[in-house]
C-alpha positions as a printed Julia matrix, in Angstrom:
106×3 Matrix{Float64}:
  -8.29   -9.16   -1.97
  -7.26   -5.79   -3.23
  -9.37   -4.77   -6.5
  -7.36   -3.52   -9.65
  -8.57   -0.01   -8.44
  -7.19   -0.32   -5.23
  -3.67   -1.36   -6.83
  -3.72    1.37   -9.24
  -4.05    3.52   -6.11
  -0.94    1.92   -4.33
   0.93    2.49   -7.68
  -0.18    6.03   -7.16
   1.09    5.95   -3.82
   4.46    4.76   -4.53
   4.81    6.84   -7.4
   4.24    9.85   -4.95
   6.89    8.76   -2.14
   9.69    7.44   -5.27
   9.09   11.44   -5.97
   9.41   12.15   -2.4
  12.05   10.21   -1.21
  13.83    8.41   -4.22
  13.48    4.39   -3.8
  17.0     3.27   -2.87
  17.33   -0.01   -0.61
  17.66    2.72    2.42
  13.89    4.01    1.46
  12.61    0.47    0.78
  14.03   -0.21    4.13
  11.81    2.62    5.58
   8.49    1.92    4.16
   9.3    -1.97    5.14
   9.63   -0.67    9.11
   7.03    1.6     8.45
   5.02   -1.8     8.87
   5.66   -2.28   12.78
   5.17    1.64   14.02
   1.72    0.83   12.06
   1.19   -2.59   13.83
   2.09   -1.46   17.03
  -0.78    1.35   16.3
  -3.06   -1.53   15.8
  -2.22   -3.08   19.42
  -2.32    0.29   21.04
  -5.71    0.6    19.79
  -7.31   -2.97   20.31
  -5.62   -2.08   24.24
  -7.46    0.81   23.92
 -10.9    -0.93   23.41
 -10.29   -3.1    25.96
  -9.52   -0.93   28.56
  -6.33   -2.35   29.52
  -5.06    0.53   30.81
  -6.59    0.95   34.04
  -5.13    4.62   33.95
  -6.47    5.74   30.75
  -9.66    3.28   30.63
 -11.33    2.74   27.34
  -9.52    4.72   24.92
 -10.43    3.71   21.4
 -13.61    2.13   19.56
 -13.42   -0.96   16.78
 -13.77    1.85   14.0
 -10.12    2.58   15.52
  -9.12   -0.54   15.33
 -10.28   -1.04   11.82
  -8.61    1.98   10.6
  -5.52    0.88   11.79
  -5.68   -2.29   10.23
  -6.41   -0.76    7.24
  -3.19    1.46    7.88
  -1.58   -1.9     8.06
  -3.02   -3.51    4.95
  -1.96   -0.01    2.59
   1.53    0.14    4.57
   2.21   -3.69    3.27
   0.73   -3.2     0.37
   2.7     0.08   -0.77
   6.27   -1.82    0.6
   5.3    -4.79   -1.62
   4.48   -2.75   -4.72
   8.11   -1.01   -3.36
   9.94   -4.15   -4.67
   8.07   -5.86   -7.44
   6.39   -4.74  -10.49
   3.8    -7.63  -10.24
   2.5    -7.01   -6.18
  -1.27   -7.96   -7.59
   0.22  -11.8    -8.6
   2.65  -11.97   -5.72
  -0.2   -11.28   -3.3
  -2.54  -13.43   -5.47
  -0.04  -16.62   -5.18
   0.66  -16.25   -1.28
  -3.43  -15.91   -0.8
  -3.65  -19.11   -2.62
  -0.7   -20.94   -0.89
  -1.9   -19.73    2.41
  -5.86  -21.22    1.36
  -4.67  -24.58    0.09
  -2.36  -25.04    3.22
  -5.49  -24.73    5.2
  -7.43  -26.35    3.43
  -9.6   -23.14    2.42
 -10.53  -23.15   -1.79
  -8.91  -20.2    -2.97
């Protein structure tokens, strides 16, 4: 879960690229697709670690890997904090929808 901290950062975040960029539904759009160049990052790396590539070999560790799920996880997080004032509860209630669908306490 992302600590109060970590959202206040995010706010930061946004705050910095609405100063940027302005936050129009073209920009929204942006940081939204800004999610798949960073997931695609995330599968070039894991194909990196496993040496898919018989060309390149390995190319990446599982710190890479990590960091670019982490790229992921800020990415979402800014886009959702993009579109709602409340992204700590919004998160919050799809963590607990997702947990009692599987069967997980929340």
């Amino acid at each position: 879960m992302i600590s109060t901290d970590q959202w206040s950062t995010i706010q930061r975040l946004v705050g910095w690229l609405d100063a940027q960029n302005g936050r129009d539904d073209r920009e929204v759009s942006l940081r939204i697709l800004k999610l798949g160049e960073e997931v695609g990052e995330v599968a070039q790396a894991w194909i990196g670690v496993q040496g898919q590539n018989p060309r390149k070999g390995v190319t990446h560790t599982h710190v890479d890997v990590q960091d670019e799920l982490c790229d992921v996880i800020v990415t979402a997080a800014v886009a959702l904090a993009s579109i709602t004032g409340n992204p700590d509860y919004v998160l919050d209630q799809k963590i607990s929808k997702t947990a009692a669908r599987s069967g997980v306490t929340a």
